[in-house]
C-alpha positions in Angstrom: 80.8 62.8 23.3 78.4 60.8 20.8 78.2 57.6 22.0 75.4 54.8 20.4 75.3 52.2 22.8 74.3 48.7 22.0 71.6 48.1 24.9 70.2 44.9 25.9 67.3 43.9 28.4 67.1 39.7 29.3 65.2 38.9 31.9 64.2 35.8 33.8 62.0 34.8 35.9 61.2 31.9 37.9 58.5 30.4 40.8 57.5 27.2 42.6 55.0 26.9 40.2 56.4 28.0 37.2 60.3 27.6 37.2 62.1 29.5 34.3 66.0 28.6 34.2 68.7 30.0 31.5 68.9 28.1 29.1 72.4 26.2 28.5 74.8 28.5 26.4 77.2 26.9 23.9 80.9 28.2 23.3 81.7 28.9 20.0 85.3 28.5 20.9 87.3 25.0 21.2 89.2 26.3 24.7 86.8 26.0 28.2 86.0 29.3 29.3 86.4 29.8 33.2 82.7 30.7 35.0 84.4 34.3 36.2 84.6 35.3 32.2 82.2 33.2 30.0 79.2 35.2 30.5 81.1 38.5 29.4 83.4 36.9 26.3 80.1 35.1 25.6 78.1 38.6 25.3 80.4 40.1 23.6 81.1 37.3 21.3 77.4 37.7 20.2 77.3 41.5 20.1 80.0 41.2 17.6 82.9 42.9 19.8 85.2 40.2 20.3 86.0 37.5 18.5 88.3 34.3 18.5 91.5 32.6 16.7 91.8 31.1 13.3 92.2 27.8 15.2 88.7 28.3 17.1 90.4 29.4 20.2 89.7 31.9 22.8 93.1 32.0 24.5 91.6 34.5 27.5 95.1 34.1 29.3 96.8 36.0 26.0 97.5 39.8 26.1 95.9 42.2 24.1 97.7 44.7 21.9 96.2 48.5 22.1 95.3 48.2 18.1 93.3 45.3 18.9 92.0 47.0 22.4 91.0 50.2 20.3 89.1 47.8 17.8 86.7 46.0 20.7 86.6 49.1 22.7 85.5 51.1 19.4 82.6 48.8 18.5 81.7 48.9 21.9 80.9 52.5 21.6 78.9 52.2 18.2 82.0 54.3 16.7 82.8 51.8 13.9 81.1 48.4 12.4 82.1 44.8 12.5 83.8 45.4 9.5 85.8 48.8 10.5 83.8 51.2 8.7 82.8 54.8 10.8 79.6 54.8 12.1 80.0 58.6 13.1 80.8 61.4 11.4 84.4 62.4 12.3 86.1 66.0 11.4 89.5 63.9 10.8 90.5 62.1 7.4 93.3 60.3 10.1 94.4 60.0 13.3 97.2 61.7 14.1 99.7 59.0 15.2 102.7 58.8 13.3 102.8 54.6 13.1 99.4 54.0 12.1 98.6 53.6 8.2 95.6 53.6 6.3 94.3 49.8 5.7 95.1 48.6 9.3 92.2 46.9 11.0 92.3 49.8 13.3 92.7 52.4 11.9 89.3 53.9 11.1 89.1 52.6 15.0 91.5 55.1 15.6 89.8 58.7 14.2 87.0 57.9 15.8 88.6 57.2 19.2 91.8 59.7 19.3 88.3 62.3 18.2 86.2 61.8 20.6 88.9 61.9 23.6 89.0 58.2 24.5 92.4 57.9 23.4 95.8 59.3 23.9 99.6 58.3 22.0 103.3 58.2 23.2 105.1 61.3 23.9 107.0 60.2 20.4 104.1 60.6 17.8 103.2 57.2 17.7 100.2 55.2 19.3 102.1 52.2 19.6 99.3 49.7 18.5 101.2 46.3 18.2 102.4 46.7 22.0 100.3 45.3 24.7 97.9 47.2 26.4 98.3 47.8 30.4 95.9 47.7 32.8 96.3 51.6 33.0 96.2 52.5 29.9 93.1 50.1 29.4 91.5 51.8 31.9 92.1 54.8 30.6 90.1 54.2 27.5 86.9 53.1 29.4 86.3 55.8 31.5 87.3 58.0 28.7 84.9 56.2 26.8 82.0 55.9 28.7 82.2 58.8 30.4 82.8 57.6 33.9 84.0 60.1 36.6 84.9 59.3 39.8 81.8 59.1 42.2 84.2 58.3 45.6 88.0 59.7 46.3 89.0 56.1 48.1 90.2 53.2 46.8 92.3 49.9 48.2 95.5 50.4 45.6 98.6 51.3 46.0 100.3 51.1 42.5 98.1 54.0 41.0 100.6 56.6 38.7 99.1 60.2 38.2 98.0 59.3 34.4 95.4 56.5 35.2 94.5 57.3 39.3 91.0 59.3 38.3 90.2 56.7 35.4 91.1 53.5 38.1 88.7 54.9 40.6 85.9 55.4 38.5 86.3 51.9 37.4 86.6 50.9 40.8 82.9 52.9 42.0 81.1 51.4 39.5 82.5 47.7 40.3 84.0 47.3 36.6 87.6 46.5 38.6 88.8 45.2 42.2 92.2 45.0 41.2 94.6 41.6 41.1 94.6 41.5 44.7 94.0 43.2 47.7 96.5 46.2 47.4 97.1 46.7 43.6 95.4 47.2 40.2 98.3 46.2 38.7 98.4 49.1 36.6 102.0 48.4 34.4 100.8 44.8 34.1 99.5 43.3 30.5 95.7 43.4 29.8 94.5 39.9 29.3 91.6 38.8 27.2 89.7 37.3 29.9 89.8 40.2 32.0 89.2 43.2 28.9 86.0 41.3 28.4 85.1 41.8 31.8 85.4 44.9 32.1 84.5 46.1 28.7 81.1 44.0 29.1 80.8 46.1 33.3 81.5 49.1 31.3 78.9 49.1 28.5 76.6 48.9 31.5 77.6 51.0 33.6 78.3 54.0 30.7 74.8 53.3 29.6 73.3 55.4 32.3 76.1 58.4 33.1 74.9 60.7 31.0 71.2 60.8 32.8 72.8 60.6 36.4 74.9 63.7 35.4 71.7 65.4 37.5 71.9 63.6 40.0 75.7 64.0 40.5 75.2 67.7 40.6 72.3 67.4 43.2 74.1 65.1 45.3 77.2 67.5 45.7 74.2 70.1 46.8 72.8 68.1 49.0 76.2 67.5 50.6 77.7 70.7 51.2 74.1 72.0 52.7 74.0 69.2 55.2 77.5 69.9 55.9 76.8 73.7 56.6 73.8 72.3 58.8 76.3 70.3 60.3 78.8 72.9 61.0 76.0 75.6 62.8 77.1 79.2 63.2 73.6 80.4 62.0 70.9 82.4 63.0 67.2 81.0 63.4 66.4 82.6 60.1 69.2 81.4 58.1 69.0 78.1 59.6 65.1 77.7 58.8 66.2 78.8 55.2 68.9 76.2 55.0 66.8 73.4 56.0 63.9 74.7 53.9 66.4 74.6 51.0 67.8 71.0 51.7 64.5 69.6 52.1 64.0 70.7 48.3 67.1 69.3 46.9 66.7 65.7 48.7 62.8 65.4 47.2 65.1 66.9 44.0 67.5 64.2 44.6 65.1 61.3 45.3 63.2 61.8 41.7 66.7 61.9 39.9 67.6 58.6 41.8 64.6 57.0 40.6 65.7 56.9 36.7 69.1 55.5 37.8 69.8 51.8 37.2 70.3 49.6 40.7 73.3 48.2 38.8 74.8 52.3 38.7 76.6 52.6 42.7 75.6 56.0 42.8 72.2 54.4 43.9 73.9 53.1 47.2 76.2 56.6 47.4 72.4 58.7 47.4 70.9 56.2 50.0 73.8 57.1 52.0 73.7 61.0 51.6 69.7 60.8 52.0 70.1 59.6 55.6 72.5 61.6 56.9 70.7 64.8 54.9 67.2 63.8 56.8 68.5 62.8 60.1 69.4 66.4 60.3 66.1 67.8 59.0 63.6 68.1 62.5 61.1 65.8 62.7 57.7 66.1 61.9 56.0 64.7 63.3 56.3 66.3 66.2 55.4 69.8 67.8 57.8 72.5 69.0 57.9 70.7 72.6 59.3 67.4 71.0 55.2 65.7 71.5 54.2 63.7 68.6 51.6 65.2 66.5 48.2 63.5 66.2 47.3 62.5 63.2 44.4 63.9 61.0 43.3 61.2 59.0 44.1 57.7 57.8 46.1 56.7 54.9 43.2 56.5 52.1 44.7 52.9 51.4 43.9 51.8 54.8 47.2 51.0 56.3 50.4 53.0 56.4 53.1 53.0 54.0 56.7 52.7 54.5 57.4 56.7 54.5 60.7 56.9 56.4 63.9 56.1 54.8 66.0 54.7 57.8 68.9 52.9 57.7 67.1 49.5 57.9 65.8 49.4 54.0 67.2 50.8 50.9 64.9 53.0 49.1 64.4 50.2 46.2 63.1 47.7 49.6 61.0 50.2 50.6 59.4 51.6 47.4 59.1 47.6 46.4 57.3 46.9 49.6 55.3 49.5 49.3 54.7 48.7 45.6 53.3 45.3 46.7 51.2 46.4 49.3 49.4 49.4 47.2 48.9 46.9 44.8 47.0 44.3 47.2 45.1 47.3 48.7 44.0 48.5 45.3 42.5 45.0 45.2 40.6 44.6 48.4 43.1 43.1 50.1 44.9 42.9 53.4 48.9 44.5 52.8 51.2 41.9 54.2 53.7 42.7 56.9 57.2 43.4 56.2 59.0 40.4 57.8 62.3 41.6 59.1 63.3 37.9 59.3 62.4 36.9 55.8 64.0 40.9 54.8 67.2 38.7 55.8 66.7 36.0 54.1 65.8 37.9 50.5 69.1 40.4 51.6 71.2 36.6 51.8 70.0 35.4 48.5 70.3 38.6 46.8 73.6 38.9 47.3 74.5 35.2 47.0 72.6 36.0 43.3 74.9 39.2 42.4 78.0 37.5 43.8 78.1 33.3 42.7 74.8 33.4 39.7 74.0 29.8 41.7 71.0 29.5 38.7 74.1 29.1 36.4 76.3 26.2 38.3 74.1 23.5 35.9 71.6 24.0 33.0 68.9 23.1 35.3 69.1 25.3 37.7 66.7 27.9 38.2 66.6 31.2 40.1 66.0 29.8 43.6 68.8 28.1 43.3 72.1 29.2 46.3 75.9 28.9 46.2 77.9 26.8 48.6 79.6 30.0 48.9 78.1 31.0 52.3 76.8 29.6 55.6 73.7 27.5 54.2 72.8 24.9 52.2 73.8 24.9 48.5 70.2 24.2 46.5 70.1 23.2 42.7 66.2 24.1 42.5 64.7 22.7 39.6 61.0 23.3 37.7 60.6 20.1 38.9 60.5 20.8 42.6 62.6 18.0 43.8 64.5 19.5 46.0 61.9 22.7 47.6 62.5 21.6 51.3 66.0 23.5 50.1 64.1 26.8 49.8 61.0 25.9 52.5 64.1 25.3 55.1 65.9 28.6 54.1 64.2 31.2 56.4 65.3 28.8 59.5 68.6 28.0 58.2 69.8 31.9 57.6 67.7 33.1 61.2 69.1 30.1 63.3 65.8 29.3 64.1 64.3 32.3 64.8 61.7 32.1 61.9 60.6 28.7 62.1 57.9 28.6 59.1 58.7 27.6 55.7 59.3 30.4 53.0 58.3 30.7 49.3 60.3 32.6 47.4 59.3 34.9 43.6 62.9 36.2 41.7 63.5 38.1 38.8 66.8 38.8 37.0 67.6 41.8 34.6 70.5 41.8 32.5 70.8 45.4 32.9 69.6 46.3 36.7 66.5 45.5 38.7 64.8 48.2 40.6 61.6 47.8 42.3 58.7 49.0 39.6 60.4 47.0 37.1 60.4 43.5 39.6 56.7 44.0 40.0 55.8 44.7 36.8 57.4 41.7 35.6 55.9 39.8 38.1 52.5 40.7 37.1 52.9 40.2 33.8 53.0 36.3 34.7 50.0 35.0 36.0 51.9 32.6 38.8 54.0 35.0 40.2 51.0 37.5 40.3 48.9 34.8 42.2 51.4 34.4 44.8 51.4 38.2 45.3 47.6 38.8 45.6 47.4 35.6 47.4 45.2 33.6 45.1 44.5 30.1 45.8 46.9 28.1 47.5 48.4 31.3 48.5 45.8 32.9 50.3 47.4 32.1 53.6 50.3 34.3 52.8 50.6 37.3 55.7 54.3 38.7 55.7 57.1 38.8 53.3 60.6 39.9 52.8 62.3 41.8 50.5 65.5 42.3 48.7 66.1 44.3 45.7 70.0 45.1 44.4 72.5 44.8 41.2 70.7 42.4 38.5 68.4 40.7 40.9 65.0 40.6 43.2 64.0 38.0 45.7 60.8 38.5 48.1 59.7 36.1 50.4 56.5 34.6 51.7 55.5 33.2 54.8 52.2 32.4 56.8 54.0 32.3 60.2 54.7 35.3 62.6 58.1 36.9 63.1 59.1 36.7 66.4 62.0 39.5 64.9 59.3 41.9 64.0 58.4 43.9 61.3 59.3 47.2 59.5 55.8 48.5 58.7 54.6 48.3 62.5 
């Protein structure tokens, strides 16, 4: 399918010492938009996708007919302009539905989308563009259109028809949907505004990256059916040494093709998954044919030893980033710091306090190392001007009970499309206060562990100069 995607890239970062916040964003339209939408209807808005009323109105509780669906989703897709005109060449003069005429807003919309697969009409001929759109048929035309493919076979619904079941899943792996409630997508229900944006906004970034984990997709199935064989045994010493000499190969194969895949794309956490179980049945080692460890020839040219063992305990974006952080202090002359599996917990807490609640956006002055009330701490509004920092010097006590009882001093970063662990540090180095914290410049040269947490649009690592009485994961 040719798609031209409209791709953005804001990113913000913030410090003790140099706090950066969002700044405030005004509504163009004269209703309040709810926290759980404005961001996306907000986007979009600007992007030129979705628009309001004549009366300056938003209405998100309104439906949504499927002309007006095809129109946003569309322009979405680079297929047409703000103004209706094709931005791709098309083989079609007219779509082929039997109730849609030439100068309708959507009906250049239309040839591109009928096309290029994304859309389907009525059994009758027609497309039916003044009725609403369902949530079905809605999601339908986002997987169609951005390509997305199921990357699990499980989901919590149980209203799923036969039409929409593979287009609901994949909407429901790449965290675009979780349904109206527990049980139920609500698949025969009415699209509303509010929710469309949602989901068209999720989309745009998730469809941004399925065409370069395609690889990866294809590796991972590999990967699963020759641990699985491992798994099942039956072979001979020879075929078994070629088996494992084969899935060795496709998880370094696998790894690489991971590494160009956005931390926002949940194939990331499906390949961590499939990694560990494909490695725990590789033998180990680093040690001889009797089970004794293996001495080792030489020392790591750095001078201390890398993270080099994917466990369950780190994601591969904690590890690389730690490792990241430390081959950068070693490059410099200095000590690497010790990976704090107490302040680990407390960047894992605040990471996914980050993803989930966006704390920096409960006021305008709120900045990155801001947390939620939604969890069992402290909520913090931190602002540049440091008023309230025994919020975030308290935090590693508060989320350990007491086991780590130093302060902590936090860096973050924020992507609007995914963070993964080169990009965090390169944008931390690129700012000369978040870089001194890092190399321990300063006031920070008393810094000797940290903790990490890299996932969805964020990254949080965390400083301390106390000991862990938990331990740490490079020892």
């Amino acid at each position: 399918m040719i798609k031209k995607y409209i791709a953005f890239l804001i990113f913000a970062v913030s410090i003790l010492s140099c706090g950066l916040s969002p700044a405030a964003e005004s509504s163009p339209f004269t209703d309040p938009l709810a926290e759980r939408y404005k961001d996306d209807v907000l986007s979009l808005y600007d992007l030129g996708i979705i628009g309001g009323f004549p009366d300056g109105s938003f209405k998100p509780d309104n439906d949504i007919s499927r002309g007006a669906a095809a129109i946003m989703v569309a322009r979405s897709l680079g297929f047409v302009d703000l103004e209706g005109n094709l931005l791709i060449e098309t083989s079609a003069d007219s779509p082929s539905f039997n109730d849609v005429y030439p100068g309708t807003s959507y009906y250049n919309a239309l040839i591109a989308l009928e096309e290029q697969g994304v859309v389907r009409g009525n059994p009758d001929g027609t497309f039916g563009p003044d009725d609403e759109v369902t949530r079905g048929a809605m999601a339908i035309m986002l997987a169609n259109g951005f390509e997305l493919a199921p990357v699990g076979h499980t989901n919590p619904f149980q209203d799923l028809g036969a039409s929409s079941m593979d287009a609901v899943q994949a909407l429901y792996d790449y965290a675009i949907t979780s349904g109206i409630s527990l049980d139920a997508y609500g698949t025969d229900q009415f699209m509303i505004r509010s929710d469309f944006s949602v989901m068209v906004r999720a989309s745009m970034q998730a469809g941004h990256h399925t065409i370069e984990a395609e690889d990866a997709l294809l590796l991972l199935e590999e990967v699963r059916l020759e641990t699985d064989q491992l798994h099942a045994g039956g072979m001979n010493d020879e075929e078994q040494q070629e088996a494992l000499t084969s899935l060795k190969a496709l998880i370094e194969d696998l790894k690489q093709e991971q590494a160009s895949i956005p931390y926002t794309n949940p194939l990331r956490d499906a390949i961590d998954t499939v990694i560990m179980d494909s490695e725990a049945t590789l033998p180990d080692e680093s040690r001889d044919e009797n089970g004794e460890e293996e001495p080792e020839d030489d020392e790591p040219v750095t001078g201390y030893q890398p993270i080099d063992v994917l466990s369950s305990e780190l994601s591969v974006e904690e590890r690389e980033l730690a490792n990241l952080i430390n081959d950068y202090r070693v490059s410099l002359g200095l000590e690497p710091l010790k990976l704090s599996v107490s302040m680990t917990q407390v960047a894992r807490s605040h990471v996914n306090d980050s993803n989930l609640h966006s704390p920096e956006r409960a006021a305008p002055e709120c900045n990155l190392h801001s947390w939620s009330a939604n969890g069992d701490w402290s909520p913090v509004c931190y602002t540049s001007d440091h008023a309230n920092a025994s919020g975030m010097w308290d935090k590693p006590y508060e989320i350990t009970d007491g086991v780590y009882n130093g302060s902590g001093y936090e860096i973050s970063v924020w992507a609007s499309n995914g963070m993964t662990a080169e990009r965090a540090l390169s944008l931390w180095q690129s700012s000369p206060a978040h870089d001194n914290v890092i190399i321990g410049d300063g006031y920070w040269s008393n810094l000797t562990v940290m903790g990490i947490s890299v996932k969805g649009n964020y990254s949080h690592v965390w400083f301390g100069t106390e000991d862990d009485p938990a331990g740490y994961f490079n020892e």
